[in-house]
Residue frames relative to the residue before (quaternion, step in Angstrom):
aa qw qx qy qz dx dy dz
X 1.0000 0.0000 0.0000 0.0000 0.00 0.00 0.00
X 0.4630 -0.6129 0.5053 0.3933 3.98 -0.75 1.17
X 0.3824 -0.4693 0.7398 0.2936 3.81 -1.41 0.35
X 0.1465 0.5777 -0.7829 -0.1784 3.25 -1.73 0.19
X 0.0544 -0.7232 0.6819 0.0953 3.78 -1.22 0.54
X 0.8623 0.0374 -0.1728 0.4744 3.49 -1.17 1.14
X 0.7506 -0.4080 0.2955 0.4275 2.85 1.08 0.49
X 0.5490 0.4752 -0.3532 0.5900 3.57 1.44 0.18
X 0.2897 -0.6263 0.7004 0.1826 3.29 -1.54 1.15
X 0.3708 -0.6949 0.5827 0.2002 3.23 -1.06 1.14
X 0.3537 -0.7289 0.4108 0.4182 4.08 -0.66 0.87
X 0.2222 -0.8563 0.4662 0.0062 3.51 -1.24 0.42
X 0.1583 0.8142 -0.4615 0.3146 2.58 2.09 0.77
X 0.7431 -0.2378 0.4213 0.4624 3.56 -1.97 0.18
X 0.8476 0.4429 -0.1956 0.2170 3.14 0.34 -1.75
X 0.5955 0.5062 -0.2961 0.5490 3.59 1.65 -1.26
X 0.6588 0.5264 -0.4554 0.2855 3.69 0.70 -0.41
X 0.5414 0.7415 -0.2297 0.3229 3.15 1.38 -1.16
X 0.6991 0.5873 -0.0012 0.4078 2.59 1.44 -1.83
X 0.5841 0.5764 -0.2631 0.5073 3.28 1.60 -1.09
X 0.6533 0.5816 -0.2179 0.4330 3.83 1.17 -1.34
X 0.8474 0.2068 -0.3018 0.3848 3.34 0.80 -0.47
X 0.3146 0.4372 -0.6164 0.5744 3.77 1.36 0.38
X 0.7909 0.4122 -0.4007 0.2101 3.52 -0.65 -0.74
X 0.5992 0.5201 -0.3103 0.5236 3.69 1.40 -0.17
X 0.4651 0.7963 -0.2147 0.3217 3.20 1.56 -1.01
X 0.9027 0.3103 0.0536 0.2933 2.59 -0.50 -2.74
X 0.3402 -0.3986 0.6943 0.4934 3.93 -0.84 -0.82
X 0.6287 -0.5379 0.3558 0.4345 3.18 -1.79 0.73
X 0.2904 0.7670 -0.5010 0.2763 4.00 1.42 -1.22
X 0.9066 0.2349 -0.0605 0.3453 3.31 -0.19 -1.95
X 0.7832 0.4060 -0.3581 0.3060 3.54 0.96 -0.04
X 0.4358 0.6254 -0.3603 0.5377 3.23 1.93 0.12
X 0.7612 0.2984 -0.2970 0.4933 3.58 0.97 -0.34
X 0.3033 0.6353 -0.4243 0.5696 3.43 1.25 -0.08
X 0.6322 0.4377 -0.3352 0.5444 3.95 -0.04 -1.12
X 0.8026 0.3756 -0.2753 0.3728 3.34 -0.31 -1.76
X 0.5272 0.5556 -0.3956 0.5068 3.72 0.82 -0.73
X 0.7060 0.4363 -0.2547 0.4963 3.87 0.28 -0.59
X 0.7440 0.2760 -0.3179 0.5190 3.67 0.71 -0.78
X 0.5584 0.5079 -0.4238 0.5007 3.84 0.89 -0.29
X 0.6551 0.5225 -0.2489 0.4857 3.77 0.82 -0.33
X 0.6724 0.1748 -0.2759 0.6643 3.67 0.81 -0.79
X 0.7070 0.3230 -0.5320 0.3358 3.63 -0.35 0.36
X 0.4459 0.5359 -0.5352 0.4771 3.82 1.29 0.22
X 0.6303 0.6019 -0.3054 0.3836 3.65 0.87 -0.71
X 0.5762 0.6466 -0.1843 0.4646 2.87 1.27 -1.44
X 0.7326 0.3600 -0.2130 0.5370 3.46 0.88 -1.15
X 0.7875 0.4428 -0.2186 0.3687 3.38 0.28 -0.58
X 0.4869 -0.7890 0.2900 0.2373 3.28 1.51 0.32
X 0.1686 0.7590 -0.4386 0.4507 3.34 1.80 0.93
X 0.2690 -0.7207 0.6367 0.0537 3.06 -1.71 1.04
X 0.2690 0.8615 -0.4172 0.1070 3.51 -0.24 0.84
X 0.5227 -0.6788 0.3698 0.3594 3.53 -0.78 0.14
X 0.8371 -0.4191 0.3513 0.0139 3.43 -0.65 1.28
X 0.8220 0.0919 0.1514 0.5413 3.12 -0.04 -1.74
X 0.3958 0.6118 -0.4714 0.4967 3.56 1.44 -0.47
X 0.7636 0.5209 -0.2105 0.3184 3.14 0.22 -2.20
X 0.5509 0.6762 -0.2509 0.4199 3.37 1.17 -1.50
X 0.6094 0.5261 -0.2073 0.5558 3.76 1.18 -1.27
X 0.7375 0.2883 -0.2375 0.5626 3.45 -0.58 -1.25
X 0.7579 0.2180 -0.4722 0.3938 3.67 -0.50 -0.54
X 0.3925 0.6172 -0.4921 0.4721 4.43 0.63 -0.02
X 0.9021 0.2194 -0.1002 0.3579 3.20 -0.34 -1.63
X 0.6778 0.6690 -0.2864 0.1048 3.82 1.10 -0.67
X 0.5531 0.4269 -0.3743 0.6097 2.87 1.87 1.15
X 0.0241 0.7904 -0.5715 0.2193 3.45 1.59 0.52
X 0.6864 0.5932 -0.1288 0.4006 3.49 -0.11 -2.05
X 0.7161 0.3117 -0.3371 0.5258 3.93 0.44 -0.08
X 0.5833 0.6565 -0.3221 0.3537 3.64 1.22 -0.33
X 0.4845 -0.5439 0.4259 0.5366 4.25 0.24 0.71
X 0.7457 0.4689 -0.2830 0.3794 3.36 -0.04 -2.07
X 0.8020 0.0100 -0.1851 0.5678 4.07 0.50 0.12
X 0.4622 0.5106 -0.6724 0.2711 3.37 -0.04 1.20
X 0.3060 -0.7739 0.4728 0.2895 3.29 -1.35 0.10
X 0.7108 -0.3098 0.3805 0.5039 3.32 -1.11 -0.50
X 0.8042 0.2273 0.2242 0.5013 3.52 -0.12 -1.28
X 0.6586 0.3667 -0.4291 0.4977 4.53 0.25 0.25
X 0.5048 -0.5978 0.5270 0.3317 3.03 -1.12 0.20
X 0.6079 -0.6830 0.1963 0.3543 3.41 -1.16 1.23
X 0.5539 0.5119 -0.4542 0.4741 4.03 1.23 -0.39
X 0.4724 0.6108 -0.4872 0.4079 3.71 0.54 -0.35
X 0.7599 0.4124 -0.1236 0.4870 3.39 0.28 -1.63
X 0.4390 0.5446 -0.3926 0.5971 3.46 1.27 -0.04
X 0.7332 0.4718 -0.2260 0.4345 3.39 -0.10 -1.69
X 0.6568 0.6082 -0.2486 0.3700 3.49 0.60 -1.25
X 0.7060 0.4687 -0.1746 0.5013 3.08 0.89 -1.73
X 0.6995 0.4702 -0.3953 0.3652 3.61 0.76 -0.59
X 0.4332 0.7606 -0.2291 0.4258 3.55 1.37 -1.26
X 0.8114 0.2067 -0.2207 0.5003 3.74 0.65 -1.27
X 0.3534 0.7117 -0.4128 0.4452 3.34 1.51 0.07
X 0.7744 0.3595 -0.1665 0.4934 3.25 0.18 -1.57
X 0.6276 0.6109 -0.2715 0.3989 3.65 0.70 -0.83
X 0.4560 0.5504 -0.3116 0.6261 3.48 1.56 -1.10
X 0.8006 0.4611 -0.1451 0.3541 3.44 -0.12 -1.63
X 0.6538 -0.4559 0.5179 0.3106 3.87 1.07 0.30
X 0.8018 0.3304 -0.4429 0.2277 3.69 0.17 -0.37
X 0.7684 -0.4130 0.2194 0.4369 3.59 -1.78 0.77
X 0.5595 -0.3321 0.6981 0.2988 3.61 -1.55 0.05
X 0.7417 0.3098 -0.2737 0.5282 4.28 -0.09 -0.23
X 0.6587 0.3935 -0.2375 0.5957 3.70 0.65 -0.29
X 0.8152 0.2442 -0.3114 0.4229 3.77 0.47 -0.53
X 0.3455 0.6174 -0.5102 0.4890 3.86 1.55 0.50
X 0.6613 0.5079 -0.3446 0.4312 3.49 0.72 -1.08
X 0.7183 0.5833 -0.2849 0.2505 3.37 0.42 -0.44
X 0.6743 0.4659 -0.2106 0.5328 2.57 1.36 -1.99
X 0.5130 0.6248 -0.4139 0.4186 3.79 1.04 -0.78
X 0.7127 0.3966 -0.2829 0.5047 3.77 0.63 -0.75
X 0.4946 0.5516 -0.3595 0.5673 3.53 0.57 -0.61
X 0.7107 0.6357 -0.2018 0.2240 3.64 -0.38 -1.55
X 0.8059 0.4515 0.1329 0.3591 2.56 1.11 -2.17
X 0.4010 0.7709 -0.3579 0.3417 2.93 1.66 -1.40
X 0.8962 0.1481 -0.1229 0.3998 3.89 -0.33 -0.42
X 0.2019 0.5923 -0.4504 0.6368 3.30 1.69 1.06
X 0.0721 -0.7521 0.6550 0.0029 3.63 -0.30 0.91
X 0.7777 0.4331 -0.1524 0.4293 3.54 -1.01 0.83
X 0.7260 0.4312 -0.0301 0.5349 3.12 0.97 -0.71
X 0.6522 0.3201 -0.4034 0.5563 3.90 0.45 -0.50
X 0.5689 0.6848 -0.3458 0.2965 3.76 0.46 -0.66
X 0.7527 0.2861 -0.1490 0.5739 3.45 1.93 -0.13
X 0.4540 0.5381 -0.4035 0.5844 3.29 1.55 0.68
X 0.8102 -0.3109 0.2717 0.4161 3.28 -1.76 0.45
X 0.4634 -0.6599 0.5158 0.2893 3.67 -0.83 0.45
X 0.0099 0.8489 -0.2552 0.4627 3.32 0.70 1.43
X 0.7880 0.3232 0.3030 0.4276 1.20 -0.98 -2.59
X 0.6925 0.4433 -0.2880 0.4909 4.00 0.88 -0.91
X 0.5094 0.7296 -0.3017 0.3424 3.01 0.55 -1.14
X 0.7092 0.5525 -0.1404 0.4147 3.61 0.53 -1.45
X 0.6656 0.4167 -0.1517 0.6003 3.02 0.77 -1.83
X 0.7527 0.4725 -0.2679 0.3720 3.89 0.40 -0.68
X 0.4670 0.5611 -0.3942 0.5583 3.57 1.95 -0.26
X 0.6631 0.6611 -0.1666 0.3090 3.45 0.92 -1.40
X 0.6780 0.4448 -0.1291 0.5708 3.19 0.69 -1.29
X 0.6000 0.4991 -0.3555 0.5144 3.67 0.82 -0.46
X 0.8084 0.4069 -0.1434 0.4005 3.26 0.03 -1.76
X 0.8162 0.1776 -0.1868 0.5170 3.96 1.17 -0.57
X 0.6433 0.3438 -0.3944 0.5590 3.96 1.25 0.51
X 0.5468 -0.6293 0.4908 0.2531 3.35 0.65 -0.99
X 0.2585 0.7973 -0.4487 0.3100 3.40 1.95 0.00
X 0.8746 -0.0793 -0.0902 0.4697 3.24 -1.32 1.00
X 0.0277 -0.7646 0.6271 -0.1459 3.82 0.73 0.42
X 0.8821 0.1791 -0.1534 0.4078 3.62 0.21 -0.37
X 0.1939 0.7575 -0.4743 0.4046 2.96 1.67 0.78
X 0.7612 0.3267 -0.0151 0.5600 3.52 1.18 -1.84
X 0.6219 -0.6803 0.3350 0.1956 2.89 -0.92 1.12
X 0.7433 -0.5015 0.2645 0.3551 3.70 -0.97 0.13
X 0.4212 0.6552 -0.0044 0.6271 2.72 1.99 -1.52
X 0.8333 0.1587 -0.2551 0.4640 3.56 -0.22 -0.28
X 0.5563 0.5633 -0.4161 0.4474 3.77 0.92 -0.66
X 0.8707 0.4023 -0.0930 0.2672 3.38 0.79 -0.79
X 0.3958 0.4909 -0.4237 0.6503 2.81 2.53 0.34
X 0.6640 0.5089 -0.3849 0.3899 3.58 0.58 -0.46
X 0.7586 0.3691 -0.2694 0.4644 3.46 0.56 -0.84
X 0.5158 0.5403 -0.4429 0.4958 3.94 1.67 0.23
X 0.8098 0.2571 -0.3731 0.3728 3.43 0.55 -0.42
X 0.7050 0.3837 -0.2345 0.5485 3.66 1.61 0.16
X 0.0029 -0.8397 0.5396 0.0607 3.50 1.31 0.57
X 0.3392 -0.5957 0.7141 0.1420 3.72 -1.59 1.47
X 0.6961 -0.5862 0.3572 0.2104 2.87 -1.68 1.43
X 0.5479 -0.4822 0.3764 0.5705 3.79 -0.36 0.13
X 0.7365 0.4554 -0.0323 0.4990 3.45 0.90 -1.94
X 0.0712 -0.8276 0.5175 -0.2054 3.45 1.52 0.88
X 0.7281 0.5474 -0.2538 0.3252 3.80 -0.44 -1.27
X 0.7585 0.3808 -0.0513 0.5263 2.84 0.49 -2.49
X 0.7008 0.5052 -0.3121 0.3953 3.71 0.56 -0.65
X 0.6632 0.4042 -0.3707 0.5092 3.76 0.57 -0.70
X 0.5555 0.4991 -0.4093 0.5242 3.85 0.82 -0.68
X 0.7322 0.4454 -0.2987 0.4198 3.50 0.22 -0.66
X 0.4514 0.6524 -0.2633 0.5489 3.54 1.23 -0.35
X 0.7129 0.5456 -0.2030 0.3910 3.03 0.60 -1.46
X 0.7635 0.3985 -0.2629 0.4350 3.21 0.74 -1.91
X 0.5073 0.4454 -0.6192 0.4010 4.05 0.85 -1.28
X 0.8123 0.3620 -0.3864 0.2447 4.02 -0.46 -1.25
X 0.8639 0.2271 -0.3118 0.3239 3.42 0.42 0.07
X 0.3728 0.7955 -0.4171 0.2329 3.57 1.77 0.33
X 0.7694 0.3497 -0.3153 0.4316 3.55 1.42 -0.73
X 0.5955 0.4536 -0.3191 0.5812 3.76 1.06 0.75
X 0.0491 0.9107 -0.4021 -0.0808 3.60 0.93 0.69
X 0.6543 0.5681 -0.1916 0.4609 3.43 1.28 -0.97
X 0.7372 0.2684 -0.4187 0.4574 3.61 0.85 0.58
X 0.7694 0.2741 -0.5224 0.2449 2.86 0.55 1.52
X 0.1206 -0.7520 0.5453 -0.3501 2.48 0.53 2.36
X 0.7759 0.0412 -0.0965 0.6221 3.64 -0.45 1.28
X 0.6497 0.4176 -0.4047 0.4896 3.83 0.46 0.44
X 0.3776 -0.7804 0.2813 0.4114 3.62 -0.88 -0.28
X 0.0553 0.8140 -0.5065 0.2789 3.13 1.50 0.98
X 0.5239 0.6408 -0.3597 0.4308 3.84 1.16 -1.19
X 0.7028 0.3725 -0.2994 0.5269 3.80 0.29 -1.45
X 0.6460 0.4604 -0.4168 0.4438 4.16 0.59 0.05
X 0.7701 0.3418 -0.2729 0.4644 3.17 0.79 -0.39
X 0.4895 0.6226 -0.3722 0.4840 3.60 1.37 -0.06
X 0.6008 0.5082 -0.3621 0.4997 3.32 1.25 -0.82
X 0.7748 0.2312 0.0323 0.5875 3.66 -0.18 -1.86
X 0.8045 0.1151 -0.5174 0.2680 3.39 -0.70 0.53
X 0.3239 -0.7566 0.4875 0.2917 3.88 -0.45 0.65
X 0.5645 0.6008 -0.4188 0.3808 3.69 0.88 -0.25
X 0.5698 0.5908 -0.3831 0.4238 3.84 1.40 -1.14
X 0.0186 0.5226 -0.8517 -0.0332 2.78 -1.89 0.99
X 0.5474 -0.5679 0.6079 0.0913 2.83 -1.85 1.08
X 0.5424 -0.5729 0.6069 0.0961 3.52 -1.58 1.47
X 0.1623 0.8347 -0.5186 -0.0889 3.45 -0.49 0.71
X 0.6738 -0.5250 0.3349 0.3978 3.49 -0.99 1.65
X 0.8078 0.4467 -0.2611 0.2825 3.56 0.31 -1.46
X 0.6615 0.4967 -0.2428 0.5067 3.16 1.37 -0.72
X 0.4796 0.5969 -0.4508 0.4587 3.84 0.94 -0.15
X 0.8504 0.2814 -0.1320 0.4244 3.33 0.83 -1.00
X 0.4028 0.7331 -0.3515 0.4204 3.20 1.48 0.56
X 0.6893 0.4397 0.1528 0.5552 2.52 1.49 -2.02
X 0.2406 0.8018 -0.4438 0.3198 3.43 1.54 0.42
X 0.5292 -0.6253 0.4881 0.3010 3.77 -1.11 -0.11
X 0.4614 0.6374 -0.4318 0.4409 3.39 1.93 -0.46
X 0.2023 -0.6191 0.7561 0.0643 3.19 -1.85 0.55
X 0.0177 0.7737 -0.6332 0.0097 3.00 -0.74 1.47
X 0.5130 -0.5812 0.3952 0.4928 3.91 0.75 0.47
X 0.5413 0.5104 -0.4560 0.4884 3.83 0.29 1.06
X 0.4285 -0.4798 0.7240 0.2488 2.98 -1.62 0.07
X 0.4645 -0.6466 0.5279 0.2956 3.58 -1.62 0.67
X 0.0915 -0.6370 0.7514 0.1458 3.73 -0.74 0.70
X 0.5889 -0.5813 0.5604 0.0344 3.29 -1.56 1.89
X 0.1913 -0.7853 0.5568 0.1917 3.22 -1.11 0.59
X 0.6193 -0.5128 0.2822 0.5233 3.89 -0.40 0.60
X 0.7550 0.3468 -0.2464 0.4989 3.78 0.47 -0.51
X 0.4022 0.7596 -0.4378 0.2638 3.37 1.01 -0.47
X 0.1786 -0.6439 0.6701 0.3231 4.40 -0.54 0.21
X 0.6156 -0.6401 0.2842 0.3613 3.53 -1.22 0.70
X 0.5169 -0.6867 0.5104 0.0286 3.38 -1.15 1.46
X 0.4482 -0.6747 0.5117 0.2866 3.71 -0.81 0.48
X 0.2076 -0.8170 0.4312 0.3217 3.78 -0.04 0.54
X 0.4731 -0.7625 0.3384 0.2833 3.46 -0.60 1.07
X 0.7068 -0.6342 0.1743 0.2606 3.90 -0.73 0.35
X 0.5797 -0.6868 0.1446 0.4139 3.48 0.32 0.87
């Protein structure tokens, strides 16, 4: 029998089931209970906004877009939505689906912590990032009703220790690859919990560039210290 929660029909295709079986073998419960909620906070932003999207797309990307913090698909050296994205991609690819349908995904996946930016791609692609931002900041929280937050969070109940735990999640998957999350906000997770991270700073990369422009480098107040380039 299809589940619907808040009013969302959960998909139950061949493919979403398939899909359900291996996040669930995968994840800790942490990530697949928010996973879900990330998917129903996403199709009912659709829902509201009067967006036309695919379901099962959504159903995908919001499953797998924490893929990438799991050992069994992290790498060495990508950033952790990649390996998400990645991990979904050979999914779908296994599974028969088009090359135009599995861009969308990985694009949502990918993106997901690219603030700004999914919000002008395919509604997907939004979607995701709009499940997200709900389900782990609290963005528009009162967008959704009282009534739906609470059918959603009955059939995916958040952990008491919700907050501290998904951040912590965060840091185990991206603490031994520190440098790819430069420009993402993975950085503010690892600024928090690991004491060894230092942060990459944009201004200083390019301070500290190999270019000679006949100057010395003038430092910027935040800047960590910068080789000064040759006169």
């Amino acid at each position: 029998m299809r589940q619907t929660i808040a009013g969302i029909a959960i998909p139950d295709s061949s493919l979403a089931r398939a899909a359900t079986q291996l996040v669930r073998d995968t994840e800790p419960d942490l990530l697949f209970h928010h996973s879900r909620r990330v998917f129903l906070f996403g199709a009912l932003t659709g829902q509201r906004r009067g967006l036309r999207f695919d379901a099962e797309l959504l159903y995908v990307g919001a499953l797998f877009h924490d893929m990438g913090l799991v050992p069994a698909h992290s790498s060495a050296d990508e950033r952790f939505e990649v390996d998400g994205a990645n991990a979904a991609r050979d999914f779908l690819q296994a599974n028969g689906v088009g090359e135009t349908d599995i861009e969308q995904v990985w694009d949502a996946i990918a993106l997901h912590t690219t603030p700004g930016i999914p919000r002008h791609k395919k509604p997907v692609v939004a979607l995701v990032t709009a499940g997200v931002e709900m389900d782990v900041l609290g963005l528009a929280y009162d967008d959704f009703s009282a009534e739906e937050r609470d059918a959603v969070v009955i059939a995916h109940p958040r952990e008491a220790n919700f907050k501290e735990s998904i951040i912590a999640a965060f840091a185990e998957g991206t603490r031994h690859k520190p440098e790819t999350t430069f420009g993402n906000v993975k950085a503010d997770v690892l600024a928090l919990k690991d004491p060894g991270y230092r942060r990459l700073n944009f201004c200083s990369l390019i301070l500290g560039s190999a270019w000679n422009d006949g100057r010395a480098v003038h430092r910027c107040p935040d800047c960590s210290p910068t080789p000064a380039a040759a006169a």
